[in-house]
VMD Tcl script that draws the C-alpha trace (Angstrom):
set ca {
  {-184.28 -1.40 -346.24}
  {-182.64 -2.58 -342.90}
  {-183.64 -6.26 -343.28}
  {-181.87 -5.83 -346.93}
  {-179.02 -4.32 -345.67}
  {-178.02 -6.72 -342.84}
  {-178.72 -9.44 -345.21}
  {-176.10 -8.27 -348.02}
  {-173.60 -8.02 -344.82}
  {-174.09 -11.66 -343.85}
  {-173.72 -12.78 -347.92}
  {-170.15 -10.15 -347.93}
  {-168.94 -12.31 -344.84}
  {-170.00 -15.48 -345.87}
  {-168.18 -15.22 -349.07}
  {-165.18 -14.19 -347.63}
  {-165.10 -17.82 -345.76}
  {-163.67 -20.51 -348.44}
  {-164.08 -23.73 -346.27}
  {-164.84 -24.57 -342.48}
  {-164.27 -27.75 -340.93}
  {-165.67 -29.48 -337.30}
  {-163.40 -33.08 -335.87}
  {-164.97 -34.34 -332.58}
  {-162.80 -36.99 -331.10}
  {-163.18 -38.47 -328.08}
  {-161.18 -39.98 -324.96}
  {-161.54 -42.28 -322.26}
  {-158.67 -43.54 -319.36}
  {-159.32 -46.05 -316.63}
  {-156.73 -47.91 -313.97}
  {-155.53 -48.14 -310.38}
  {-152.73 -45.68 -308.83}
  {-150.27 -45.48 -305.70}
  {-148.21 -43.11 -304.11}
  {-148.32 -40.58 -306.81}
  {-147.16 -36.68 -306.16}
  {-150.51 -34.58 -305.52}
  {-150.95 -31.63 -307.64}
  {-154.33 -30.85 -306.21}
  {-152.77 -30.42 -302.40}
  {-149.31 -28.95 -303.03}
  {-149.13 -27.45 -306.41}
  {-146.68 -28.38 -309.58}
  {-143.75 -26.60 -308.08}
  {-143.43 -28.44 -304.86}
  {-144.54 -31.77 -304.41}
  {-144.00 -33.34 -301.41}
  {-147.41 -35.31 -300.72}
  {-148.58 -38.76 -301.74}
  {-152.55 -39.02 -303.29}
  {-154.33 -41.72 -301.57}
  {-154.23 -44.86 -303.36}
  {-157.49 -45.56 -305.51}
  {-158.67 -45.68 -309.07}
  {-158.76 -43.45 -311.72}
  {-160.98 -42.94 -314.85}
  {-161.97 -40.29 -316.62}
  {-163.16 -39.23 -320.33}
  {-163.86 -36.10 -322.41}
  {-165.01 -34.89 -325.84}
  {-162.59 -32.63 -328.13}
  {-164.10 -30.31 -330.43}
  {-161.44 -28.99 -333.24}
  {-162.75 -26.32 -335.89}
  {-160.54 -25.15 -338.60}
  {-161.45 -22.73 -341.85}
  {-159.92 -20.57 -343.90}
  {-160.56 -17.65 -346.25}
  {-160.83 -16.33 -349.86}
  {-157.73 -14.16 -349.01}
  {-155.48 -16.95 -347.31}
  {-156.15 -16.90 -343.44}
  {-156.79 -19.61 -342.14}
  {-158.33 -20.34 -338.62}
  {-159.34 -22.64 -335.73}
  {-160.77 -22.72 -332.15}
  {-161.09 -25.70 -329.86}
  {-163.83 -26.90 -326.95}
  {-163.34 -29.83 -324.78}
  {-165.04 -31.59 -322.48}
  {-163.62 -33.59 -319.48}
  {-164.99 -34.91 -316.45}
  {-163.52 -37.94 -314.17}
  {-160.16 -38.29 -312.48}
  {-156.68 -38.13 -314.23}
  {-153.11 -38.78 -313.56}
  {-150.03 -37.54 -315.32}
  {-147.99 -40.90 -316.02}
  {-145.11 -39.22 -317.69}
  {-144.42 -36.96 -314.32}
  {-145.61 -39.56 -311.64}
  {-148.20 -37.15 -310.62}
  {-152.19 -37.36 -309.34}
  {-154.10 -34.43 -311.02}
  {-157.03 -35.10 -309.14}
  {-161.14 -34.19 -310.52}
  {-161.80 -32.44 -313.79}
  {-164.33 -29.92 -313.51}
  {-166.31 -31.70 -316.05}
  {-167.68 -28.36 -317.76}
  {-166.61 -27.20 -321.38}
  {-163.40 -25.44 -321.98}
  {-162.42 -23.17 -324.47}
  {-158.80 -24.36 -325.88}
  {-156.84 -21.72 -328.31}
  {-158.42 -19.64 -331.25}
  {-155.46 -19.12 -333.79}
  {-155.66 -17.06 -337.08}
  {-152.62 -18.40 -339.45}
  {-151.30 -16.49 -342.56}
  {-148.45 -14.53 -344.47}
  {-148.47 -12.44 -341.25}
  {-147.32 -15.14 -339.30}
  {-149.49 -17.52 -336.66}
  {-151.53 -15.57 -333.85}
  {-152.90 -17.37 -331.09}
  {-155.05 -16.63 -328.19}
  {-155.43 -18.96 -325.46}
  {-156.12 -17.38 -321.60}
  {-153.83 -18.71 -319.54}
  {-153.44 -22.14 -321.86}
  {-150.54 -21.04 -323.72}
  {-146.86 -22.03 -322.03}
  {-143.58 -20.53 -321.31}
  {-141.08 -20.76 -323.87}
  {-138.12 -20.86 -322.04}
  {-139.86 -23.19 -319.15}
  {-142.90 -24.61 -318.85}
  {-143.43 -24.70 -314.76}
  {-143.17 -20.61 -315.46}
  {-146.57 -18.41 -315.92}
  {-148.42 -19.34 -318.58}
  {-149.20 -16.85 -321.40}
  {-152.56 -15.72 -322.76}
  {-151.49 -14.79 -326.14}
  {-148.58 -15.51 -328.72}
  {-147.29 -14.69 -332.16}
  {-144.67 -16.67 -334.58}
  {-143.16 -16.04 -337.46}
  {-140.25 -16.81 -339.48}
  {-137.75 -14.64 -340.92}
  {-135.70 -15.86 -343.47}
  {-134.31 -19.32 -341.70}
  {-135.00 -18.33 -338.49}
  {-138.40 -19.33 -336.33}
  {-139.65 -16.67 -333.98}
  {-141.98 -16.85 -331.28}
  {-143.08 -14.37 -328.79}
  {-145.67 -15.24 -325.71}
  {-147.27 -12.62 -323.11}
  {-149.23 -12.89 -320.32}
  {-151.74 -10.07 -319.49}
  {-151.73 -10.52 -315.79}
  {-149.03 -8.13 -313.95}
  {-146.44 -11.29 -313.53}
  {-143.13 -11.48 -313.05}
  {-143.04 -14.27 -316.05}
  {-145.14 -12.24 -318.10}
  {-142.90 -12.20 -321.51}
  {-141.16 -15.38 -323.38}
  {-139.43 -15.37 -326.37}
  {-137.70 -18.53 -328.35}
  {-135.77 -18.57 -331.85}
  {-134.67 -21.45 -333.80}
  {-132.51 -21.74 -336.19}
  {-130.80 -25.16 -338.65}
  {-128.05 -25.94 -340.82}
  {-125.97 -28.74 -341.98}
  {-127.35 -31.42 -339.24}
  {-127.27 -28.37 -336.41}
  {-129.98 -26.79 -334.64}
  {-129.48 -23.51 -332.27}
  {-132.12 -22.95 -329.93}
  {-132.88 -19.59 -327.67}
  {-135.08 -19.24 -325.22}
  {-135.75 -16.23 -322.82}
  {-138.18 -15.64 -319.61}
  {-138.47 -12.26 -317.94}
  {-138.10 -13.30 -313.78}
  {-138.20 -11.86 -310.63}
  {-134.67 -11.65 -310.40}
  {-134.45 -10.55 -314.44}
  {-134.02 -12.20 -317.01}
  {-133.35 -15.86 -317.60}
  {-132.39 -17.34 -320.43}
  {-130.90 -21.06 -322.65}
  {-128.97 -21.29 -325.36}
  {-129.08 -25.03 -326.86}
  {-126.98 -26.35 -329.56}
  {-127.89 -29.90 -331.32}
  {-125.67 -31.64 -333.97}
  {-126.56 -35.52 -336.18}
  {-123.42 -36.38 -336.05}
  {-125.80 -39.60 -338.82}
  {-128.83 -41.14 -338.57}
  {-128.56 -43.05 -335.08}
  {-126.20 -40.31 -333.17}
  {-126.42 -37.10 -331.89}
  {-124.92 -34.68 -329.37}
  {-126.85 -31.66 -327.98}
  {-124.68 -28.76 -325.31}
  {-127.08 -26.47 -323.66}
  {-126.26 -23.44 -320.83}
  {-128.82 -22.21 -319.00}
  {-128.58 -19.43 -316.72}
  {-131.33 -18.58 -314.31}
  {-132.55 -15.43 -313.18}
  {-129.80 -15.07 -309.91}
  {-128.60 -17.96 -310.24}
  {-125.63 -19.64 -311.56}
  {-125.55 -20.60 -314.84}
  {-125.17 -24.87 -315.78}
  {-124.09 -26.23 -319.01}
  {-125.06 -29.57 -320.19}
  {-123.94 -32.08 -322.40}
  {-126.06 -34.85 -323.72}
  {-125.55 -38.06 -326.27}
  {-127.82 -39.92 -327.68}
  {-128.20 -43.09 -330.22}
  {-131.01 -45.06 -331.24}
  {-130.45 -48.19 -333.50}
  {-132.59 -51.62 -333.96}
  {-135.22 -50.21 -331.60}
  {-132.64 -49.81 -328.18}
  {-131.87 -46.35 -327.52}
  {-129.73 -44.81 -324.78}
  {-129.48 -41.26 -323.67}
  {-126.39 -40.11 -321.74}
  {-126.33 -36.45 -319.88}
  {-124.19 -34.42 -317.61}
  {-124.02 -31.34 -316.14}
  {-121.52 -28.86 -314.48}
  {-123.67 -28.86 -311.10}
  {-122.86 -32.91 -310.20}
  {-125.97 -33.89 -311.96}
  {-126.31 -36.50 -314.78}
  {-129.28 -38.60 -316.08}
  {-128.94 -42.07 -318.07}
  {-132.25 -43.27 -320.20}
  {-132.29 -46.62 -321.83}
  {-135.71 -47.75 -324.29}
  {-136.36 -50.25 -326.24}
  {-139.49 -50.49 -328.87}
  {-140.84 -53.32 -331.38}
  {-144.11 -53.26 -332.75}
  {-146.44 -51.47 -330.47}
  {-144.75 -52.39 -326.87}
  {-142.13 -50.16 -325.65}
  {-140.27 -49.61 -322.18}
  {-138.09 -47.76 -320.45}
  {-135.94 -46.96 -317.74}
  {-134.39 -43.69 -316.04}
  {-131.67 -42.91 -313.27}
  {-130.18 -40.34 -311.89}
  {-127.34 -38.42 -309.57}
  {-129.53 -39.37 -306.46}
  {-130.38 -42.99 -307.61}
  {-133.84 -41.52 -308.43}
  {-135.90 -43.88 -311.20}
  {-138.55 -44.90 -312.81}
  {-139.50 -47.49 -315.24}
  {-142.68 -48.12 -317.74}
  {-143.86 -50.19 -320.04}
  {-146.50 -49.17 -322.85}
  {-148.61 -51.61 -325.54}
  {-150.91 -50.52 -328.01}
  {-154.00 -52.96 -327.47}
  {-155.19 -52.25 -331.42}
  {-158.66 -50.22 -331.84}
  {-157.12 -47.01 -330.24}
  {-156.61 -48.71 -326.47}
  {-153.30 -48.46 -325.21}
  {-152.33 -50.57 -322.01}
  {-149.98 -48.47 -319.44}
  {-147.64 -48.95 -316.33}
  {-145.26 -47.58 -314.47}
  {-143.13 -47.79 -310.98}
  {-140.43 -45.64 -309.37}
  {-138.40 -45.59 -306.72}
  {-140.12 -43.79 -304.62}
  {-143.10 -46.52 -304.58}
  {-145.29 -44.76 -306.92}
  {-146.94 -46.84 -309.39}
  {-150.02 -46.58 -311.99}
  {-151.39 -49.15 -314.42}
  {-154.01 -48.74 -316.79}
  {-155.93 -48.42 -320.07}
  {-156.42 -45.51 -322.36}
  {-158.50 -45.37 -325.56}
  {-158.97 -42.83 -328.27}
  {-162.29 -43.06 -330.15}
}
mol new
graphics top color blue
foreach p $ca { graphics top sphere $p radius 0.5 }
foreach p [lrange $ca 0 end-1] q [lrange $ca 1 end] { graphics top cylinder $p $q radius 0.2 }
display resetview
């Protein structure tokens, strides 16, 4: 009787599962590197060494499995695989060795409830991403507004983030909110199409003990060239100029201090993707990427 009762258990659960899924992808990066910030000696929040200059490569395996039930929930869990040496281009940064052992990524369950996601320690601030990550978050929306909450289990100061979104006739309001050791910080971020090519965006931010700095930024893309104008109320502005056509693109950043960088991407065709980049404080990178 026990072999027939665990066996009508397994045919209950199985039959609540409608449809399951498995993707494996696959990535691969490979190129030379200078003068780059060093995560892996000083830490995201305060860079102030170079890496070595060398080579990088790296590749990994992604594992993506999705499903869903009779009653509407659907769900999915990740696994990669990584092992080599990477860089972060888009930050100018040297991340140093992979572990090269599996990770678990996020398991989410998705339904009339809203989305539910567990990911330890994978799962990022809301209101700023250089805060404490979060090991578990929920979203939802009610009526026109998008809610999302994110905690972290650990006793942190950053523990709790919250961000709601809200649109309407070409405007989007955006909140965002951090608990801090000093309280709470938190954005408010307003962006308006003024048509298809323009837009303005006005954001405060106030910081946990700190004073708080509004922002105003314009922007316009048109025939590929796009240029992105900000400035703050602390002496700080930022001007970023691209240009794309076909699969090349580059661009070019500056800022209060004369600060700036400039790269070039081209897709290659057959998922390769050739990459460079140079700043002004002599870091460079140049490389290949693929995605099987």
């Amino acid at each position: 009787m026990k072999k027939l009762l665990i066996a009508s258990t397994a045919l209950v659960a199985t039959a609540g599962m409608a449809s399951a899924d498995i993707t494996i992808t696959g990535h691969a990066a490979a190129g030379i590197h200078s003068g780059l910030d060093d995560v892996t000696t000083t830490g995201a929040g305060n860079l102030t060494d170079n890496a070595a200059d060398g080579v990088y490569s790296n590749a990994g395996v992604d594992f993506t499995m999705s499903g869903a039930t009779d009653n509407g929930i659907s769900f999915s869990a990740s696994v990669n695989i990584d092992a080599g040496t990477e860089i972060d281009a888009g930050d100018f940064e040297f991340d140093g060795a992979d572990g090269g052992t599996a990770g678990l990524g996020s398991v989410s369950m998705t339904g009339s409830f809203g989305s539910l996601t567990f990911d330890d320690g994978g799962i990022d601030n809301l209101y700023n991403g250089d805060y404490t990550s979060a090991d578990v978050s929920y979203s939802t929306t009610v009526g026109a507004i998008s809610l999302s909450v994110a905690h972290d289990t650990a006793d942190v100061a950053q523990a709790n983030s919250m961000s709601a979104a809200y649109s309407a006739s070409g405007m989007a309001f955006t909140l965002a909110a951090s608990e801090d050791t000093s309280g709470t910080s938190a954005s408010l971020k307003v962006a308006y199409a003024l048509n298809d090519t323009v837009s303005v965006t006005g954001k405060t931010d106030q910081v946990a003990g700190a004073e708080s700095v509004q922002t105003i930024t314009a922007a316009t893309t048109l025939n590929g060239v796009s240029v992105s104008l900000s400035s703050a109320n602390n002496s700080t502005w930022d001007v970023d100029l691209g240009y794309t056509a076909g699969g090349f693109a580059l661009t070019y950043g500056v800022d209060e201090t004369d600060a700036w960088t400039a790269t070039a991407t081209s897709a290659l065709g057959g998922g390769a993707t050739f990459a460079a980049g140079v700043s002004s404080d002599d870091e460079m990178y140049a490389g290949v990427s693929f995605a099987f």
